[in-house]
C-alpha positions in Angstrom: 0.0 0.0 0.0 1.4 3.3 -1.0 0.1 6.3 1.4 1.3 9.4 1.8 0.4 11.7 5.1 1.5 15.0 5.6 2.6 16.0 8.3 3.7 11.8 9.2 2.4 10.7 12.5 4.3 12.2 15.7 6.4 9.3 17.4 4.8 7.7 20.7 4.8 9.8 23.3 4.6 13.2 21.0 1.3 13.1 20.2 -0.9 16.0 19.7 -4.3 16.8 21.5 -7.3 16.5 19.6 -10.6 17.3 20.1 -11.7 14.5 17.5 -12.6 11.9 20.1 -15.3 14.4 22.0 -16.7 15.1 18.3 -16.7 11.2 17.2 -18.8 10.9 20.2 -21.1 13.4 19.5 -21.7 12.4 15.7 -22.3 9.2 16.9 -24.9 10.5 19.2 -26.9 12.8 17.4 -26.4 12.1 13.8 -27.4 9.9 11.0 -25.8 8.2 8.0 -27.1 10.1 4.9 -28.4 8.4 1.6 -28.1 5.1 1.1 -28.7 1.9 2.9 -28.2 2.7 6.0 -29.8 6.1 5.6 -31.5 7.3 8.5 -29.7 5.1 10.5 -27.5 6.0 14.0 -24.2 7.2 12.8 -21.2 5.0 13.2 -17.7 6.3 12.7 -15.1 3.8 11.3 -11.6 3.2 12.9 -10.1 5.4 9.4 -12.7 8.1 9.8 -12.3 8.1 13.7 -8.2 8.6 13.0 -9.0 11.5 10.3 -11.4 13.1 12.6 -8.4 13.1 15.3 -5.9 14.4 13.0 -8.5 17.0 11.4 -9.3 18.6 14.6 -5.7 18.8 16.2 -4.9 21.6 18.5 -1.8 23.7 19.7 -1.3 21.9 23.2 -0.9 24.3 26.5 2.1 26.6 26.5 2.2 26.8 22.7 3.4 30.5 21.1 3.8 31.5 17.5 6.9 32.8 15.9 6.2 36.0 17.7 5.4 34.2 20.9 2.0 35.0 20.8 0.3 32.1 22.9 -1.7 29.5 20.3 -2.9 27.2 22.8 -6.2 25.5 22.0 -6.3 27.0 18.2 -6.8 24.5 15.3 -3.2 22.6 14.1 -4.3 23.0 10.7 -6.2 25.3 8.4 -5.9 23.1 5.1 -7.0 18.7 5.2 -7.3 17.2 2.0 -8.1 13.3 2.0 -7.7 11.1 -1.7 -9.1 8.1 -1.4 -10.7 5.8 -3.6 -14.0 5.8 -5.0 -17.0 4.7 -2.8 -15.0 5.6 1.1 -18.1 7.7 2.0 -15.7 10.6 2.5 -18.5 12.9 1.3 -20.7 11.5 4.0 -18.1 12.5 6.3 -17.7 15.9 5.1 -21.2 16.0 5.9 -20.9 15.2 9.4 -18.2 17.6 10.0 -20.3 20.6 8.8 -23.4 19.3 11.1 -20.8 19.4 13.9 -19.5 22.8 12.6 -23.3 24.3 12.7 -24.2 23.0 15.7 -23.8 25.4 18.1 -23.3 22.8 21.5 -20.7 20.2 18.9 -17.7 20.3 20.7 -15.4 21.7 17.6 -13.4 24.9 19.0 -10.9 24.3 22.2 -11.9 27.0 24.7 -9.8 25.0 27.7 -8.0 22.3 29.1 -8.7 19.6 31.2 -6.7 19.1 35.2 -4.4 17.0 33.3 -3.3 19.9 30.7 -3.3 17.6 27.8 -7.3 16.8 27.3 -9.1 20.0 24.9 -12.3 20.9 26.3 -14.8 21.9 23.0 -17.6 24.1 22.3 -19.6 25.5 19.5 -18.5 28.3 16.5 -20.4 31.5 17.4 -22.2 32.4 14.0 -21.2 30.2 11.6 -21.0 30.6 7.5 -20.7 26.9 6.3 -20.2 26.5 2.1 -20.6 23.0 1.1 -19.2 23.6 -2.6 -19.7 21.2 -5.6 -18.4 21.5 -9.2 -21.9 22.0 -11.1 -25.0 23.3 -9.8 -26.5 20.4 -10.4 -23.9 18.0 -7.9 -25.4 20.2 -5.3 -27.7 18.1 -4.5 -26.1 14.9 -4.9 -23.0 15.7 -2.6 -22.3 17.0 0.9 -25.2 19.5 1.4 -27.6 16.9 0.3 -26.5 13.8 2.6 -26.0 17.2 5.4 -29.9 17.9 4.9 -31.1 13.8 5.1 -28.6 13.7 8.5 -30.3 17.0 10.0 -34.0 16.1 8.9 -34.0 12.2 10.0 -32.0 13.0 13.3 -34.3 13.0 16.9 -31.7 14.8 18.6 -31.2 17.8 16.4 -33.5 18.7 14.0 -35.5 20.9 16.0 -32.4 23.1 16.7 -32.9 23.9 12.7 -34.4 25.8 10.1 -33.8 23.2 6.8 -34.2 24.5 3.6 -33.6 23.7 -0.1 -30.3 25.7 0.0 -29.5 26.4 3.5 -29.4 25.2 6.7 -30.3 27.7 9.5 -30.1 27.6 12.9 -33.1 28.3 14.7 -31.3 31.1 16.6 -30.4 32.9 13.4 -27.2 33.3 13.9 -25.4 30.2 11.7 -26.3 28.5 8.3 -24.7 26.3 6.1 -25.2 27.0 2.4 -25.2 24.3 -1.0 -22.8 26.3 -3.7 -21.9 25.7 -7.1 -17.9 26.5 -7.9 -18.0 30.3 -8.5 -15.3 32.5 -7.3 -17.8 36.0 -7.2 -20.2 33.7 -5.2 -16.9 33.6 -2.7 -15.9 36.7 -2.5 -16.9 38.6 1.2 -17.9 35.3 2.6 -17.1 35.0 6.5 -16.4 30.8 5.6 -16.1 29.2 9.5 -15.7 25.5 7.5 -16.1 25.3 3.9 -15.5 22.0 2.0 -14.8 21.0 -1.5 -16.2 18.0 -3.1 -14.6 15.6 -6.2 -12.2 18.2 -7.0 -10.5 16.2 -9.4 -13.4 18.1 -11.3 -12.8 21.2 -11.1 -10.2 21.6 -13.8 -11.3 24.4 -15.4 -10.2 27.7 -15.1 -13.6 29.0 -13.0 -13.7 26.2 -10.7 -9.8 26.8 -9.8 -10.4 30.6 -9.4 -12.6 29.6 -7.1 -10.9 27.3 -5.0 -8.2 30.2 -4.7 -10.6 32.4 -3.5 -12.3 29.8 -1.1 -9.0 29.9 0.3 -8.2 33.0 0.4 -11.5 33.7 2.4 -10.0 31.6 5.8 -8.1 34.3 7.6 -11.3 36.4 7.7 -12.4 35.2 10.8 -9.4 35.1 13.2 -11.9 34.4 16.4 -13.8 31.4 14.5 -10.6 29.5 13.6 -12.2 28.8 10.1 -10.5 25.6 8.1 -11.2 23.9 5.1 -11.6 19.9 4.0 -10.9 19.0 0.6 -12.1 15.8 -0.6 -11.0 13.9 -3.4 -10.4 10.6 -5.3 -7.1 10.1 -8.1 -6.9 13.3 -10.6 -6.3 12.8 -14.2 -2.3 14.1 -14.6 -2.5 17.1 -16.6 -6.1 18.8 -16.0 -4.2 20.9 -13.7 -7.4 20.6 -11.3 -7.3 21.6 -7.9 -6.6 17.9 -6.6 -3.5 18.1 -9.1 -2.6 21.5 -7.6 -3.3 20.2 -4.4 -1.3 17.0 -4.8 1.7 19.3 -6.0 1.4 21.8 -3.0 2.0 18.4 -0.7 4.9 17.3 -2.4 6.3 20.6 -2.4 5.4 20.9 1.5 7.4 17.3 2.1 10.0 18.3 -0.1 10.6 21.5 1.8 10.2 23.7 -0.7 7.1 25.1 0.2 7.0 25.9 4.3 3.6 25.5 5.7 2.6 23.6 8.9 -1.0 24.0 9.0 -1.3 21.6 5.9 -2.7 18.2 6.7 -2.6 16.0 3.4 -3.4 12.2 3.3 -3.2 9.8 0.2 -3.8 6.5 -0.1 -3.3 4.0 -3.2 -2.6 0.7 -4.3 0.5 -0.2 -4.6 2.4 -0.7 -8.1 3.1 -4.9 -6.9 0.2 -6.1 -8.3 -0.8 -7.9 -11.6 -3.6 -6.2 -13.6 -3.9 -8.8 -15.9 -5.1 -11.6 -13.4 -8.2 -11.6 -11.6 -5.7 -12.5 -8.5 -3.5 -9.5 -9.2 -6.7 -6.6 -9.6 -8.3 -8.0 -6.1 -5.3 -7.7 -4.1 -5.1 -4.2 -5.7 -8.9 -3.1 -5.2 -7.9 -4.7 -1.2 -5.2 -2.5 -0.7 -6.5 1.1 -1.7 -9.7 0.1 0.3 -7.6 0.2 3.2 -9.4 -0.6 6.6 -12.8 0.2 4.4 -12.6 -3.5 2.9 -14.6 -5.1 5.3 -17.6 -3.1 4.2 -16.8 -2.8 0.6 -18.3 -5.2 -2.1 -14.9 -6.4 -2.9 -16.0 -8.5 -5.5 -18.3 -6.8 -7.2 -15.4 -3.9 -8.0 -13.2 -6.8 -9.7 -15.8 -7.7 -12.0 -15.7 -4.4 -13.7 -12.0 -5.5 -14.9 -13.8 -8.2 -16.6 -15.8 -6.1 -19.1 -14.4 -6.3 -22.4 -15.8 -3.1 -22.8 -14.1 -1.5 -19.8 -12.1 1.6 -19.6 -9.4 0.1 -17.9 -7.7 3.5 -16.8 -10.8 5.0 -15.8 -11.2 1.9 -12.9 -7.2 1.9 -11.9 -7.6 6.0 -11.2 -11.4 5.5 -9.5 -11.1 2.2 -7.5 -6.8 2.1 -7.1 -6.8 5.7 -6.3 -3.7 5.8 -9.0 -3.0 9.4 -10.9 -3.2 7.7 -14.8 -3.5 9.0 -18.1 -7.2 8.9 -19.0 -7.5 6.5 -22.3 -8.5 9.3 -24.3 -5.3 11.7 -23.5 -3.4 12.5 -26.3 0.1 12.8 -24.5 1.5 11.6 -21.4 1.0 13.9 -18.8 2.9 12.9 -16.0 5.5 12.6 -18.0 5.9 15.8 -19.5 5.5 17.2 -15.8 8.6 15.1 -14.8 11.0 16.2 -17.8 10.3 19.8 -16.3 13.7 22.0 -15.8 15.5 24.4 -16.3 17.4 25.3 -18.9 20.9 24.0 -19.0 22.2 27.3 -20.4 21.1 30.1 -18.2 21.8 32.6 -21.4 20.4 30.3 -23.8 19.6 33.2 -26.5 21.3 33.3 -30.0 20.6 29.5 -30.0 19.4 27.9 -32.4 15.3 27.2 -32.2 12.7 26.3 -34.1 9.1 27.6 -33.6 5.3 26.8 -33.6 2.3 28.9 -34.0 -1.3 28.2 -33.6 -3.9 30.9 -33.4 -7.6 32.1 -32.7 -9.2 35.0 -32.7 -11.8 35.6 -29.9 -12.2 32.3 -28.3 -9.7 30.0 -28.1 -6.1 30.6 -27.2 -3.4 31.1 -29.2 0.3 30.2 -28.7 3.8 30.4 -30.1 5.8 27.9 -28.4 10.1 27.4 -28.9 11.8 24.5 -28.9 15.8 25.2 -28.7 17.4 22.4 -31.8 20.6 21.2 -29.8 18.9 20.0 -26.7 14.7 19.6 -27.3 14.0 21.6 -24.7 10.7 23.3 -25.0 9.2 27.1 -23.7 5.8 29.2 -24.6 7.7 32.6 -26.0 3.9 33.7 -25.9 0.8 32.2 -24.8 -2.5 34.1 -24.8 -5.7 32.7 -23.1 -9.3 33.9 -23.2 -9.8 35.7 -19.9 -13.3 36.9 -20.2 -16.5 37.1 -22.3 -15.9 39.7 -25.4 -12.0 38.7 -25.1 -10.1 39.1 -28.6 -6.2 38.0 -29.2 -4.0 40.6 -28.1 -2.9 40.8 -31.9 -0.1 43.5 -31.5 1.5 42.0 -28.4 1.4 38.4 -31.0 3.7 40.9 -33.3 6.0 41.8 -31.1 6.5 38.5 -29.8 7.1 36.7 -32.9 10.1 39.7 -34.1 11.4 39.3 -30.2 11.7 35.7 -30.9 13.4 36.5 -33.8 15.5 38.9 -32.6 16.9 36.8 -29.4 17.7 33.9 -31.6 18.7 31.9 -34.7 15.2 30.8 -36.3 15.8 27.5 -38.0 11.9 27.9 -38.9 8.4 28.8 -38.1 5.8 26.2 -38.6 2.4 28.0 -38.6 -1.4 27.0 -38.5 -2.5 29.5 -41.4 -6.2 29.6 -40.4 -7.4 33.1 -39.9 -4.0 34.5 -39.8 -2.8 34.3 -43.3 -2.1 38.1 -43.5 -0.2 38.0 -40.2 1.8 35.0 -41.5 2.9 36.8 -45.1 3.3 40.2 -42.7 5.9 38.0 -40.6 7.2 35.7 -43.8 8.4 39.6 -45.2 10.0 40.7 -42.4 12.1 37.5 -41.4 12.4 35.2 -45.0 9.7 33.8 -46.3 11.6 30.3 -46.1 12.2 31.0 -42.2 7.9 31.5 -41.8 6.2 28.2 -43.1 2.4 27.7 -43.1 2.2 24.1 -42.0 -2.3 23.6 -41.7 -3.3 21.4 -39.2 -6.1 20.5 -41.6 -4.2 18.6 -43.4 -5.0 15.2 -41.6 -2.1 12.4 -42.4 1.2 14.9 -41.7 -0.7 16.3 -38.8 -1.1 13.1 -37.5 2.2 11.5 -37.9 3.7 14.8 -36.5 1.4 14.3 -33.3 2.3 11.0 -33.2 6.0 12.0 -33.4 5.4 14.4 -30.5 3.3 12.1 -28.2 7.0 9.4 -28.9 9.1 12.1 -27.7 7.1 13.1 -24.4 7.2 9.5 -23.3 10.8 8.3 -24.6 12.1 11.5 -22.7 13.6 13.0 -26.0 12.3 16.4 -25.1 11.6 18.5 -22.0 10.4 21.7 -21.3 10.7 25.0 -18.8 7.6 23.8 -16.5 5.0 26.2 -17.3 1.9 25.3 -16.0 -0.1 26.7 -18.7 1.3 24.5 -20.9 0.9 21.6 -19.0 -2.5 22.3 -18.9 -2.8 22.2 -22.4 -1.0 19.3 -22.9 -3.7 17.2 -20.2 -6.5 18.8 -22.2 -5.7 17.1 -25.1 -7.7 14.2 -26.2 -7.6 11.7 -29.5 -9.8 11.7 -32.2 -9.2 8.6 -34.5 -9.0 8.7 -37.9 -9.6 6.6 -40.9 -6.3 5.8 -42.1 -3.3 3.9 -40.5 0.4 5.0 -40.3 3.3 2.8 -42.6 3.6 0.6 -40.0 0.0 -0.5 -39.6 -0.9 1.5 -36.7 -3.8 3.9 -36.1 -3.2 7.7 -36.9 -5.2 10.0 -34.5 -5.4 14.4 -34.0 -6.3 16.0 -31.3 -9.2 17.8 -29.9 -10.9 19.1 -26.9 -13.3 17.2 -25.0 -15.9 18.4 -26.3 -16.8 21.4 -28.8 -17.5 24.2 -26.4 -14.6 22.8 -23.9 -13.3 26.0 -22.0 -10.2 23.5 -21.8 -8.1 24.6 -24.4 -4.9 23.0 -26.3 -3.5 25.2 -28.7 -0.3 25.6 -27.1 0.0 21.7 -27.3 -1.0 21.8 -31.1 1.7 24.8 -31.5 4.6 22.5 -29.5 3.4 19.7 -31.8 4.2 21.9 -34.7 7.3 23.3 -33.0 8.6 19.7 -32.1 8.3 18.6 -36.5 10.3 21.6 -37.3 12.8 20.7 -34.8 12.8 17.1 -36.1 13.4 18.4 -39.7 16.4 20.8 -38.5 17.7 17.9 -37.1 16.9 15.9 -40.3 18.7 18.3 -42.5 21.7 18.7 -40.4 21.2 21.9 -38.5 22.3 21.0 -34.9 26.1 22.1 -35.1 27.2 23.9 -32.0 29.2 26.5 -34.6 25.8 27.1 -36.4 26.4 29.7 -38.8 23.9 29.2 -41.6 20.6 28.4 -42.8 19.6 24.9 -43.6 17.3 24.7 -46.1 15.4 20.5 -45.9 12.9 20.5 -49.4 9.6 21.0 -49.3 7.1 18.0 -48.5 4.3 17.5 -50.8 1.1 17.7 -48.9 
């Protein structure tokens, strides 16, 4: 089993004090499970959830001061939890119990003292609460935390009188507290006092609204000092390259354990299956789907998961990410995510201008985005000299600042050539082809299917056999995750199939243009190459002959 828990668990002895046993207790004496089978049924908390619940709801212990010795006795360890685990854990339900503990006003979340012993919190309620239970789409409002939160409230004796339920919020009687069903929106965000907030299957939120949001979710915790807000992210395995806010999450971890990134009020726990197992046997997939259940297998239908393996139909990536809890490629990616994320660096050559570099260009107008993207000859390494994004509704390409940073490129280095997408910038293209040579600016259409294709295919080889890197830039990254395959009719030489690339769907806000412009980018690097343009002492132009289309 492969988990990862940030911060690792103190050694004997050192432990922290927690108020999650006191709140175990009270969930299991007041609440409900939510919908299901056991709906309407007397909670019970699991040995994992019972140790998340401790970990969540750390405290400073007595005598504890900041870096400016202010004392931070009895305030909450951490501000950030994110749990990934795999699909079907019930992790939403226990979101859902958190933020009924969080709105009742006698739960027993905030330390306001110690017990005689000095090492026991003592809780109490959050005066006035602002709870957000946030889902991707309006519609998964109702499906996620907020809904299984209503069910609990309505269908428990204890508590239900101490609430006003609606549709959309949850009120205490008293007025002064409510929790509130949200849809990803970062304006919806903005001013809100958040006491507990929590995000649901945020390997979904990959696009660019959804992660604005999250930031500003965030960004809303320090509001209220007094309430010790926090936040609970809950997850299962991202797709690499969506740059969603479980990927961003994932990355913020690794850069916490690494010690790159300083922050102790971070608790991050991940859970997988681990990478010993046989997916081709029936023996091999069971001992996998075992192992990311964790201590959850005894009420799992063990059984019933393996079988999906057994579809000849099956989408076998889609089950190792949802079930193993592993970050894979989704069947449809174009390129190898992960792995253009690992060949990430910098440039060997901190003044790596007057190289020698080839360059792609793909375009839009008002809509999608539009990229020029560098790849330097001697070495493969890749960079976006310009990549411009739609940013809001009414938003047209910067056309001018695409001028000047096509003559920049030109002017820092040695342009072997410019492979360009024609569409809607053919006046651009001739403008650019009479400034620097009209056999330095190429049109190269992506409409035309077969060399698309084997250049794609070309590009996709090089990602994976670690032929070419790149500078890291997220945005890029992005585009290459976003990237899907669409087959086409017609094989390569060698018998196999030749596919482009598209968006997910039509009106995607996930765009992949800078991926189409490194693909271009990559060919002419691969014809430099071809026609002998890689000596260090490069003092001329090599001119390969033009392919017939």
């Amino acid at each position: 089993m492969v988990v990862l828990m940030i911060p690792e668990l103190e050694a004997e002895g050192a432990e922290w004090p927690s108020l999650g046993p006191s709140i175990v207790r009270w969930i299991e004496a007041n609440l409900t499970f939510g919908p299901g089978d056991l709906r309407g049924m007397p909670a019970k908390v699991d040995g994992e959830k019972q140790a998340f619940i401790s970990r969540m709801y750390e405290v400073y212990p007595l005598g504890a001061k900041d870096a400016n010795g202010k004392p931070i006795h009895g305030r909450r360890r951490f501000r950030r939890c994110c749990l990934s685990v795999a699909k079907g854990q019930a992790k939403t339900e226990l979101a859902a119990w958190l933020a009924a503990c969080e709105l009742h006003p006698d739960a027993p979340v905030r330390c306001y003292d110690f017990d005689s012993t000095g090492r026991t919190p003592t809780g109490r309620g959050v005066t006035d609460p602002y709870i957000a239970l946030v889902a991707y789409t309006e519609e998964q409002t109702e499906d996620l935390a907020y809904a299984a939160l209503k069910v609990m409230v309505e269908e428990s004796v204890a508590i239900r009188g101490d609430f006003d339920i609606g549709l959309e919020r949850i009120m205490r009687k008293t007025g002064d507290g409510k929790a509130v069903a949200l849809a990803g929106s970062p304006n919806a965000r903005d001013g809100a006092r958040t006491t507990f907030q929590h995000k649901d299957e945020t390997h979904r939120w990959n696009s660019d609204r959804l992660r604005r949001a999250a930031t500003t979710m965030t960004a809303n915790l320090p509001k209220r000092l007094m309430a010790d807000p926090w936040e609970l992210e809950t997850t299962t395995a991202f797709t690499p390259g969506e740059n969603s806010v479980a990927e961003q999450s994932a990355d913020y971890a690794k850069g916490v354990r690494e010690h790159r990134i300083k922050d102790s009020r971070l608790f991050y726990f991940h859970r997988q299956a681990g990478d010993g197992h046989d997916l081709g046997t029936p023996e091999g997939i069971r001992a996998a789907v075992v192992e990311a259940c964790g201590p959850t297998v005894a009420w799992r239908d063990i059984e019933g998961i393996c079988d999906q393996w057994q579809d000849p139909g099956a989408d076998l990536t889609y089950l190792e990410r949802v079930w193993l809890n592993r970050t894979v490629a989704a069947s449809a990616q174009a390129f190898d995510a992960t792995k253009w994320k690992a060949s990430a660096h910098l440039h060997p050559d901190a003044d790596h201008k007057l190289q020698l570099i080839t360059l792609g260009f793909d375009g839009s107008l008002n809509d999608d985005s539009t990229a020029l993207i560098a790849t330097c000859v001697l070495c493969g390494w890749q960079w976006p000299v310009g990549l411009w994004e739609k940013d809001f509704e009414g938003w047209e390409v910067p056309r001018p600042e695409v001028d000047a940073a096509v003559d920049q490129a030109f002017a820092d280095f040695e342009v072997w050539r410019m492979y360009s997408d024609p569409s809607k910038w053919e006046a651009d293209l001739a403008r650019w082809a009479g400034r620097h040579g009209d056999k330095r600016v190429v049109g190269w259409p992506t409409t035309h299917y077969r060399k698309m294709a084997t250049a794609l295919k070309s590009y996709a080889s090089a990602i994976v056999n670690g032929d070419m890197s790149n500078n890291g830039d997220a945005r890029v990254a992005r585009h290459i995750g976003n990237a899907v395959r669409s087959q086409l009719n017609f094989k390569d030489d060698d018998g196999s199939p030749l596919w482009l690339i598209q968006k997910d769907r039509r009106d995607s806000p996930n765009k992949i243009d800078a991926a189409m412009a490194g693909c271009m980018s990559w060919q002419a690097r691969l014809d430099a190459v071809a026609s002998g343009a890689t000596n260090e002492q490069w003092n001329g132009i090599f001119i390969p002959q033009d392919d017939d289309d």
